[in-house]
Backbone as a chain_set.jsonl record, in Angstrom:
{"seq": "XXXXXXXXXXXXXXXXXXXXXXXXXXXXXXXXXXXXXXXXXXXXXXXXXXXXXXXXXXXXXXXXXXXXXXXXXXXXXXXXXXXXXXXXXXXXXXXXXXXXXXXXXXXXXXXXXXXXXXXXXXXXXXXXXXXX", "coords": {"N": [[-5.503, 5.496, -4.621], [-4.927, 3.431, -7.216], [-5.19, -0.087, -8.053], [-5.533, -1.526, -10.165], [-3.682, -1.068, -12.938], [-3.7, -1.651, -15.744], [-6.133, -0.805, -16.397], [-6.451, 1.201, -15.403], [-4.44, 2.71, -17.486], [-5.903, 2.33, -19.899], [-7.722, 4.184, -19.739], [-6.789, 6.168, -19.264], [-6.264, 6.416, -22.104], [-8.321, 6.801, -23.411], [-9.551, 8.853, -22.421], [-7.707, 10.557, -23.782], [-7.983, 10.5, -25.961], [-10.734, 11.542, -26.26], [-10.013, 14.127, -25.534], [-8.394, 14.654, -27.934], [-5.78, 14.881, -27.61], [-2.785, 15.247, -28.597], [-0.54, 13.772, -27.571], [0.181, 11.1, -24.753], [1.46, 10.678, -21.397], [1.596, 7.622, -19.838], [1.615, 5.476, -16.827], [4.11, 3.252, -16.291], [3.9, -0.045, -16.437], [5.36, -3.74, -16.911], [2.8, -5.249, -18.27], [1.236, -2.807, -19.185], [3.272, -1.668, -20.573], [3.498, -3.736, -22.547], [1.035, -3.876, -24.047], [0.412, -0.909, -25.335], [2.51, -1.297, -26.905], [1.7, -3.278, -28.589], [-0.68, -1.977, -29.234], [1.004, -0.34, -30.933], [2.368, -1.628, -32.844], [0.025, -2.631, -34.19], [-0.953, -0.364, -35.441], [-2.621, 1.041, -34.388], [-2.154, 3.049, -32.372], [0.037, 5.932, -33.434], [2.742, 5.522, -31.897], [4.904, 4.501, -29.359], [7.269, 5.849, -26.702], [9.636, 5.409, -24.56], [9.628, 7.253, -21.3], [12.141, 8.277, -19.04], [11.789, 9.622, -16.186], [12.054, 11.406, -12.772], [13.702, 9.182, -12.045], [12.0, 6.859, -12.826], [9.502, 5.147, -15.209], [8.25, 5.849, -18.067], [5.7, 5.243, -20.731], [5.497, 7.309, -23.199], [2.664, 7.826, -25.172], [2.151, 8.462, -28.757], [-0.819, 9.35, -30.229], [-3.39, 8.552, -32.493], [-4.91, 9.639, -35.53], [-7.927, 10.631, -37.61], [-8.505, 12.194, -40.699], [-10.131, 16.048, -41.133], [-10.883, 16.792, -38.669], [-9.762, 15.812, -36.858], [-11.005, 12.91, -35.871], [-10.674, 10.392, -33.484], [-8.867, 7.7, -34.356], [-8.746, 4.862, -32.729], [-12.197, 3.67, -31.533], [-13.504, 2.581, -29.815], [-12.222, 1.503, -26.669], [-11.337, -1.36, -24.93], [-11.566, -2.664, -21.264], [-11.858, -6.185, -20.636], [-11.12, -8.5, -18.615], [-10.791, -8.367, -15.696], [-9.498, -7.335, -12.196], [-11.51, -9.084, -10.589], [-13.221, -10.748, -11.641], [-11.952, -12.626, -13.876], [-11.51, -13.315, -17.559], [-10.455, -16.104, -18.785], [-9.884, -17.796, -22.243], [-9.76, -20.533, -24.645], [-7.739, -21.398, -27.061], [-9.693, -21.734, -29.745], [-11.589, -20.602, -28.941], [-11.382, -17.443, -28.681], [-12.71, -14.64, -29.131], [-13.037, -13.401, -32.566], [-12.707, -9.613, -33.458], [-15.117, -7.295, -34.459], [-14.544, -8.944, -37.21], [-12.062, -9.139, -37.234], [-10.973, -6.833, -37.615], [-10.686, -5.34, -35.176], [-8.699, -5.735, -32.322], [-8.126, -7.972, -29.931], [-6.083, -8.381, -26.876], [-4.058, -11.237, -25.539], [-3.167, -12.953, -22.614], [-0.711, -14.651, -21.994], [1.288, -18.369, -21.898], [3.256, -17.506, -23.18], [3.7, -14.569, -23.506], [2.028, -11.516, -24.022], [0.416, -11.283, -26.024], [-1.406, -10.992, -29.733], [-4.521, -11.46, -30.543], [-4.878, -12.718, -32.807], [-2.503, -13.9, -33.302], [-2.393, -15.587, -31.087], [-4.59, -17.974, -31.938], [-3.166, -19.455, -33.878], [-0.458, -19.376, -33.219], [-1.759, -21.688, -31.278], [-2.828, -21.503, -28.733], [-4.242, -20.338, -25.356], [-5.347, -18.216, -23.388], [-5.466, -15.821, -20.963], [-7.803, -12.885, -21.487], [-6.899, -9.647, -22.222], [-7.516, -7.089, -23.193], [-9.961, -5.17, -25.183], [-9.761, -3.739, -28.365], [-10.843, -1.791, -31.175]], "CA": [[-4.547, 4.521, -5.127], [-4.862, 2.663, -7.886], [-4.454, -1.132, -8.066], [-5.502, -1.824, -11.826], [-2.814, -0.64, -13.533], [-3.849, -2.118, -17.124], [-7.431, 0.409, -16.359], [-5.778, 3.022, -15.623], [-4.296, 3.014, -18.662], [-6.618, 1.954, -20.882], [-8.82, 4.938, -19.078], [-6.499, 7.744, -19.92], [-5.744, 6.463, -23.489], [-9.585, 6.535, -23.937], [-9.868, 10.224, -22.178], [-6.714, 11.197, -24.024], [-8.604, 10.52, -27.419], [-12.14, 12.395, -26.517], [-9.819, 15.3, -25.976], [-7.841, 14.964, -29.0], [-4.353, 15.106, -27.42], [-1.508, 14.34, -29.497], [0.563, 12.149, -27.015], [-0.302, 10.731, -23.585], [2.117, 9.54, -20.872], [0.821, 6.583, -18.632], [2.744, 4.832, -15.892], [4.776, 1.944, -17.032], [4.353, -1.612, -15.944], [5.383, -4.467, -17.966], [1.524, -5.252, -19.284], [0.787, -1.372, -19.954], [4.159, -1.586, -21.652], [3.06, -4.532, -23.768], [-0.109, -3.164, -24.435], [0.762, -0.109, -25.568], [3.567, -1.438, -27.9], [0.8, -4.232, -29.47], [-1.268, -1.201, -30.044], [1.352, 0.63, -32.271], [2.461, -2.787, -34.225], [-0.96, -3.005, -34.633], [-1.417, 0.527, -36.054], [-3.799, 1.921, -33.817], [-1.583, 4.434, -32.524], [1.338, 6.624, -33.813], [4.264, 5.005, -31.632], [5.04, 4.257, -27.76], [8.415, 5.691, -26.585], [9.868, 4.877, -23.249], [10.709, 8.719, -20.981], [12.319, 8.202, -17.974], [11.805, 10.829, -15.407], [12.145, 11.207, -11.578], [13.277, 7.642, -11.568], [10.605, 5.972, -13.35], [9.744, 4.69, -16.938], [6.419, 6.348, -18.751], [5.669, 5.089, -21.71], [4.983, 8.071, -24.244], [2.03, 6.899, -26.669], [1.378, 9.401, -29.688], [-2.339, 8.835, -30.53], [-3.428, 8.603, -34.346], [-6.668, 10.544, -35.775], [-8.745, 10.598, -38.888], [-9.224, 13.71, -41.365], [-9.134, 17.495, -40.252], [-11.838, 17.411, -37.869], [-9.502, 14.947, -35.685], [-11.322, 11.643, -35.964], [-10.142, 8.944, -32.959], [-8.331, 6.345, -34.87], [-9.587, 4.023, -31.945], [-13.462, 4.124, -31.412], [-13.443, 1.757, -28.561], [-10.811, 0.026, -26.073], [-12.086, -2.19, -23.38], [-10.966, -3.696, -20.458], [-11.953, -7.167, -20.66], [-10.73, -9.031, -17.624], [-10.387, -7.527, -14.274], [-9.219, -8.566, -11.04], [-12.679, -9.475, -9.528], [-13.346, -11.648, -13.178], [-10.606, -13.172, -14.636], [-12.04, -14.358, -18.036], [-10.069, -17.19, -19.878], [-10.137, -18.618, -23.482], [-9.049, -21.35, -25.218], [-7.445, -20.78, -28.654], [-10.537, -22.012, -30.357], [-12.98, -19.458, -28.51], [-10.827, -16.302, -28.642], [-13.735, -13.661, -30.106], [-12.764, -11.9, -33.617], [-12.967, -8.566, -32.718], [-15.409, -6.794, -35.825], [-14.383, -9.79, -38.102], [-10.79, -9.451, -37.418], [-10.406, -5.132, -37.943], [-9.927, -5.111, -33.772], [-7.46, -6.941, -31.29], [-7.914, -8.618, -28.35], [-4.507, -8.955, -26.406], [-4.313, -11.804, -24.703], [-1.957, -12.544, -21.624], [-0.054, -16.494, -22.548], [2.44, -18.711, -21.272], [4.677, -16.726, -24.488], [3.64, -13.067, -23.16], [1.136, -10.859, -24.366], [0.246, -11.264, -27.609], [-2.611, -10.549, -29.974], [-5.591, -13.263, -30.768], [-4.643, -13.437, -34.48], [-1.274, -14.572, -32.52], [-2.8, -16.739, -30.188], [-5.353, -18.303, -32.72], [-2.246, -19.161, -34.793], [0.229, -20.47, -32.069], [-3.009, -22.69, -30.958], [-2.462, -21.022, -27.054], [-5.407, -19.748, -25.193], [-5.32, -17.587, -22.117], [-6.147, -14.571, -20.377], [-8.061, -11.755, -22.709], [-6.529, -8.445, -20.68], [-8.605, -5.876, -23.491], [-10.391, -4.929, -26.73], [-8.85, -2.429, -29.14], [-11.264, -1.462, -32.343]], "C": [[-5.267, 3.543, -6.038], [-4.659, 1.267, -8.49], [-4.902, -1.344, -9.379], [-5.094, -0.938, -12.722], [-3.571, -0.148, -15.421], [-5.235, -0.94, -17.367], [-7.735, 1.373, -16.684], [-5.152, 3.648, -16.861], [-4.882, 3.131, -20.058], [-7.799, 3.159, -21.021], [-8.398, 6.453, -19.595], [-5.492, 7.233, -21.268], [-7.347, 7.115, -24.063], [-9.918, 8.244, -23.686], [-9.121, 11.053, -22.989], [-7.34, 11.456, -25.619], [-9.899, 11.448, -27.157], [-11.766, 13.488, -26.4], [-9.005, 15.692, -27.174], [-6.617, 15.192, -28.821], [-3.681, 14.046, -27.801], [-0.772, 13.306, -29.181], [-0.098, 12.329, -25.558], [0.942, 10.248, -22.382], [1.9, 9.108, -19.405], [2.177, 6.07, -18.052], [2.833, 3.764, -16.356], [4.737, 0.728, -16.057], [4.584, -2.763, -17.33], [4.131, -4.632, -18.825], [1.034, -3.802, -19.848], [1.653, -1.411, -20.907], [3.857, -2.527, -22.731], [1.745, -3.917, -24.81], [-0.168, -2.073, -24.866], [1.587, -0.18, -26.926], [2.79, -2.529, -28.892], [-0.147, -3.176, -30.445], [-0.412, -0.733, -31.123], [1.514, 0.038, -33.217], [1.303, -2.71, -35.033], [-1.94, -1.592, -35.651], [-2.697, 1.309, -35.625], [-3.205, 3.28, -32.617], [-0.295, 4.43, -32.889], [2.88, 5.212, -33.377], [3.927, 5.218, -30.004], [6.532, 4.665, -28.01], [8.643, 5.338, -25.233], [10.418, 6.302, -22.82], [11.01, 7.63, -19.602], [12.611, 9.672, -17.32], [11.529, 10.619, -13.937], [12.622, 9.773, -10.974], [12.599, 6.73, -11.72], [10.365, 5.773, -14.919], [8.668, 5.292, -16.884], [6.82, 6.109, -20.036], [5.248, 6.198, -22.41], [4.067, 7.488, -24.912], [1.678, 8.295, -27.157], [0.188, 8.955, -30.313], [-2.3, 8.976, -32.314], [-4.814, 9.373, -34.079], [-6.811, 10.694, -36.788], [-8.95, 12.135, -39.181], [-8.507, 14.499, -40.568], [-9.628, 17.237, -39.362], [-10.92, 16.634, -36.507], [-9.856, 13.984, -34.8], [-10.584, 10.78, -34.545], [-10.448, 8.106, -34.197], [-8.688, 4.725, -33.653], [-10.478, 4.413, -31.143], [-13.779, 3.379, -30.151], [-12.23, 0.87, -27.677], [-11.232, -0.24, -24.472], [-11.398, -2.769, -22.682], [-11.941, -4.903, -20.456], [-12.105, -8.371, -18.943], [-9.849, -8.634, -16.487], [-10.164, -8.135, -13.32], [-10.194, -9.023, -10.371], [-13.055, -10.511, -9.989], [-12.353, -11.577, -14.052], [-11.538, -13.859, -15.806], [-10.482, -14.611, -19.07], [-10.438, -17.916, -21.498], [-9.358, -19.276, -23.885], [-9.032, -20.9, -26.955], [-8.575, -21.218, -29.656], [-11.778, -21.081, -30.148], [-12.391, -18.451, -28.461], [-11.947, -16.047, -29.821], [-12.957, -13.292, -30.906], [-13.515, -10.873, -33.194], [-13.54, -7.857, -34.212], [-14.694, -7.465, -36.768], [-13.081, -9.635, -38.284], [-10.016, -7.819, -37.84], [-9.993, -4.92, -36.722], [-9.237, -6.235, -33.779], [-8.323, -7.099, -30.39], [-6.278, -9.123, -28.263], [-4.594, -9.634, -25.329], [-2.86, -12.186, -23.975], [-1.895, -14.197, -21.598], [0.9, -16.982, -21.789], [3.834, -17.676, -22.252], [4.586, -15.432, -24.501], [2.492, -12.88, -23.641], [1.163, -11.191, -25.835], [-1.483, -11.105, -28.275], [-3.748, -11.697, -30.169], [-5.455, -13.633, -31.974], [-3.166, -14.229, -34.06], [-1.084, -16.188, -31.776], [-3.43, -17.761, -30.81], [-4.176, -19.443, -33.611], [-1.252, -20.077, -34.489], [-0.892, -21.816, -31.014], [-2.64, -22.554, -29.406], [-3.885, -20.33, -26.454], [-4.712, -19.157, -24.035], [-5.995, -16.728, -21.432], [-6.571, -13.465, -21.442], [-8.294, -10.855, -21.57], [-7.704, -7.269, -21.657], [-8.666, -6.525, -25.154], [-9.829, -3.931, -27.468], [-9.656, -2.421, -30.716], [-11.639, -0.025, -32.523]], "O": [[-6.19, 2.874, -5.574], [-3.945, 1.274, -9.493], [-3.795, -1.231, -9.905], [-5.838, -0.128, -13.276], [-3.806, 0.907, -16.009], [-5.309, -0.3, -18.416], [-8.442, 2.078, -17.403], [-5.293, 4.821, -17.206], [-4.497, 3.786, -21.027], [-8.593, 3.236, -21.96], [-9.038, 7.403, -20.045], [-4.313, 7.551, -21.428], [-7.411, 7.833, -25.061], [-10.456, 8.891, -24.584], [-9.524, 12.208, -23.128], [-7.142, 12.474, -26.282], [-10.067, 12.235, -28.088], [-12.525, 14.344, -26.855], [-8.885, 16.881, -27.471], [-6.057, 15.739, -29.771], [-3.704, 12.825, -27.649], [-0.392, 12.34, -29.842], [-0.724, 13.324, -25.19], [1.372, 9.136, -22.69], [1.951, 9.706, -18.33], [3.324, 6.148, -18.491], [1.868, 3.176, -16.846], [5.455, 0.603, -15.065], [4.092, -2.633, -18.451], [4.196, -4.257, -19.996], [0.468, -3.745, -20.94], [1.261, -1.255, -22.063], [3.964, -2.099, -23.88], [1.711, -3.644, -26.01], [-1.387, -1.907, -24.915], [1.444, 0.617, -27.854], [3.277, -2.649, -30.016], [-0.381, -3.247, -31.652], [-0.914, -0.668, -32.245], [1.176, 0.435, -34.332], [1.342, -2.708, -36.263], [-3.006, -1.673, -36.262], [-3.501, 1.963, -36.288], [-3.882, 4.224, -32.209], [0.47, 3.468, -32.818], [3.581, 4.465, -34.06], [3.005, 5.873, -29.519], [7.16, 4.243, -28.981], [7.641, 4.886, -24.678], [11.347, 6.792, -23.463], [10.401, 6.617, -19.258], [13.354, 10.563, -17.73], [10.775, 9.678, -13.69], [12.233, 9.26, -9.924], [12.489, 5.795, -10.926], [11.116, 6.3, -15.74], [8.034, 5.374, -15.832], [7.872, 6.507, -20.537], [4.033, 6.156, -22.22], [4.463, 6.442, -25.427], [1.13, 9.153, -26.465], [0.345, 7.982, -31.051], [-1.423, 9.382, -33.078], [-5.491, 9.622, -33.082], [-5.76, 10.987, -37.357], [-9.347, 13.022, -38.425], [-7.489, 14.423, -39.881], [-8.748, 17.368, -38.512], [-11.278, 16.808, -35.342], [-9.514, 13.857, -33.624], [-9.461, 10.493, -34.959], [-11.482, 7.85, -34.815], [-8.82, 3.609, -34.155], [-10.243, 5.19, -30.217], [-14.577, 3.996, -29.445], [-11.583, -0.12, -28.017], [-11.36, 0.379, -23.416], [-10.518, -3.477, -23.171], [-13.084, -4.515, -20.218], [-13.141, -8.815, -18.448], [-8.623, -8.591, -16.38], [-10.449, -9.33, -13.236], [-9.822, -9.507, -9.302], [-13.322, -11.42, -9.203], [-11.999, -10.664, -14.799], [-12.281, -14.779, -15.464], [-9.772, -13.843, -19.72], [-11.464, -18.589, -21.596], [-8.176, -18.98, -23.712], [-9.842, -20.371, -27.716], [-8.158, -20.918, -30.775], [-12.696, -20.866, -30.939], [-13.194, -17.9, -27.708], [-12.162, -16.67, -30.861], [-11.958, -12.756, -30.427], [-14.636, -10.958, -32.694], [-12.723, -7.773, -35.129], [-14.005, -6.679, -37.418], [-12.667, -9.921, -39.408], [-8.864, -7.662, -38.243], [-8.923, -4.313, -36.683], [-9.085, -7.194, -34.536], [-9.235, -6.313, -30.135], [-5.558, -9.796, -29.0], [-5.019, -9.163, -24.274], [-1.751, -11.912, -24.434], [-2.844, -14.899, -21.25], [1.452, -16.231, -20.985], [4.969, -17.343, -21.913], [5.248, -14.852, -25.362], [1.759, -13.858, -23.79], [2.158, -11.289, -26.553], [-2.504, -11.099, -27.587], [-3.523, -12.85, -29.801], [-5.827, -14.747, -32.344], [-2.888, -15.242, -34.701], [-0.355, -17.18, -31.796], [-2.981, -18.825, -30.384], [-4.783, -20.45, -33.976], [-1.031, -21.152, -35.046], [-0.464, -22.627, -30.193], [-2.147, -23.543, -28.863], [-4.592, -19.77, -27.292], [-3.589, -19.547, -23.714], [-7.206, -16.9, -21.295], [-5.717, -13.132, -22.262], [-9.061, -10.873, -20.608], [-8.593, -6.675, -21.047], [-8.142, -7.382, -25.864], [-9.289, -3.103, -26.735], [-9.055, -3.097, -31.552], [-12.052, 0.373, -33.612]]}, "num_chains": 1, "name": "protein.A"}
């Protein structure tokens, strides 16, 4: 059993890319669902759809990829802040992620949102991952 949801997902987006499969579908909680749907705004993958099956939501994500050879379009995605270490920032210390080419999605009183977001709305909070 699984209690870090956000991990787990972040674990088989990351496995789902070293094998090169086209779409992935992770178990849905609200932050996977955010996270998931920040990535596609954000153009680091295809699209998130929502299936429902047996009673349950799964988010679909279609992955992106470079060239023929089938490049990952994202070279790294980190979990950040786990339940053992909770780290916090204030909108003045939120890291640029490679000078502003990654995300960090951070978790706010105004939801999830990204750090060019947060930075922006002058909000600091929880940084849940990395995405470059």
């Amino acid at each position: 059993m699984n209690n870090d949801t956000i991990s787990a997902a972040l674990t088989a987006i990351r496995n789902a890319n070293t094998r090169r499969k086209s779409t992935i579908r992770i178990p849905a909680t609200k932050m996977t669902a955010c996270i998931v749907q920040i990535s596609a705004e954000e153009g680091f993958t295809k699209s998130a759809v929502k299936h429902k099956g047996n009673g349950k939501e799964f988010p679909d994500v279609s992955l992106k990829y470079l060239g023929k050879k089938k490049d990952p379009y994202v070279a790294v995605i980190k979990r950040i802040s786990k339940p053992g270490l909770r780290v916090y920032y204030d909108h003045r210390e939120i890291p640029k992620i490679l000078g502003g080419m990654g995300i960090a999605t951070s978790s706010t009183s105004h939801g999830l949102i990204t750090d060019r977001e947060a930075r922006h709305k002058k909000i600091g909070g929880e940084i849940s991952c990395h995405i470059w």
